[in-house]
Each structure stands twice: as C-alpha cells, then as structure tokens.
N, C-alpha and C positions, 0 to 999 in steps of 0.2 A: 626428099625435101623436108625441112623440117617444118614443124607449126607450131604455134602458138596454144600452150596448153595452160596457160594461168598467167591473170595479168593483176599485181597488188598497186593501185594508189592510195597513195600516203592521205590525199586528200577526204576520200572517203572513210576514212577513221578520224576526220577533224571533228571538234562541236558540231553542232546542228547549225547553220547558217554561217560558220565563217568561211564555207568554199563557195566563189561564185567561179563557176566552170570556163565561161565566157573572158575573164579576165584575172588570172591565178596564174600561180605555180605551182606544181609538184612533183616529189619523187617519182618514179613506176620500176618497178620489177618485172621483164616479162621474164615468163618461164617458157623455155623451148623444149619439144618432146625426145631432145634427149639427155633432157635433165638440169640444164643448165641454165642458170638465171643472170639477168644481164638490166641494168640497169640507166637510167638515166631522167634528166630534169625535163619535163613536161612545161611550157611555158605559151600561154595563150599570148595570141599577138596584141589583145588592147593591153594586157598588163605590162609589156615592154615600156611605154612613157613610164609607169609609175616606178617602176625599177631606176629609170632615167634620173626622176625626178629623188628619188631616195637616195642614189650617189653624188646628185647635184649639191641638198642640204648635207647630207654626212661629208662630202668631199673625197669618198671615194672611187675609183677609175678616173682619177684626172678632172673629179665635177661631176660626174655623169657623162665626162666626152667621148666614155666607151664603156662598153658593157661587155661581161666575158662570163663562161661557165664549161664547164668540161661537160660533155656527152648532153648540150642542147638542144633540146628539137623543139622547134619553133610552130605552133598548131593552131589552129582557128578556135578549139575550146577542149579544154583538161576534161571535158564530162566521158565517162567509159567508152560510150561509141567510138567518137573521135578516135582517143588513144589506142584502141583497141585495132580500128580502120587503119592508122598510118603505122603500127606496128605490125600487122598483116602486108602492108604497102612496102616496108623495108623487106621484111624476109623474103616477099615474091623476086624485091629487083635484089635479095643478095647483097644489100646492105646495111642490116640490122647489126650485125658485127663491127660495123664499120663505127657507127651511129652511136653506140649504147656501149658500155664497158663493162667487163664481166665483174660478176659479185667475186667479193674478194674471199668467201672462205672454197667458192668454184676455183679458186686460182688455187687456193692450199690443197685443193682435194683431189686437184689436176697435178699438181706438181709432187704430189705423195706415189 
C-alpha cells in the first residue's frame, strides 16, 4: 500500500499572517512512496461564502450562483494536520487518485 512520504502547502511559504488556516485556500503536493506527486486545492469550509461572495461582485460563475475547481477537496481547516489526516484518509479508502491529479512533469516522466 502506498504512504504518504511528503506533503508541500503553498500556504505555508505565504508572509507571515496572510494564512488563516480555518478559513483559506491552498495548493498541496502530496508525494506518495513510490515517487509520485499528486496535487490538488485545499479549501477550508468557512472560506467557501467568501469565494461566493467574490464571484457575486466580479460576476464570475453566473454571480457566485456556482462555484467550481478541478481536484477540490473541501476540509474543516488547510492547517498541516488536517491536510495531512484527510490525505492519509484518501489513500487508506483508495481514493487519493481519484481526488487529486498527477503533477504534470509525473505524467512527462511517465510517459517517457
């Protein structure tokens, strides 16, 4: 079975105070032990309205009447534990693959 050998959020290389974990988003990389890195958006559940409210004034997604993003996973807070727990959570049930989409120079080096 594979495991979780390194996990990089983008948020954690922000300034000092502009991540609040509890209500954010971010990139994350997990790396699996057999070498391959897999990607996807990290998005705390309070920060959903404000996303709402940010394509309501831009007029984006129809207003804010829908929200979309490739390889989403929706988490109670971006702080390392967390992500780190619900990406141990995917690869136990075998759906981390599923969830998260491979980095794309993994696909060039796959396909070489």
């Amino acid at each position: 079975m594979e495991s979780l050998t390194a996990t990089w959020i983008e948020a954690e290389h922000w300034a000092p105070g502009e991540w609040t974990p509890d209500d954010d988003v971010t990139d994350v990389i997990a790396t699996l032990s057999d070498g391959s890195r897999w990607i996807g958006t990290f998005c705390a559940f309070n920060h959903v309205s404000r996303l709402r409210d940010h394509c309501a004034a831009s007029g984006e997604c129809l207003g804010g009447r829908y929200l979309w993003a490739s390889d989403l996973i929706l988490i109670e807070s971006t702080a390392r534990e967390s992500v780190e727990a619900a990406l141990r959570d995917l690869l136990r049930a075998g759906e981390l693959r599923s969830a998260l989409a491979l980095v794309a120079s993994d696909v060039s080096e796959a396909a070489g």
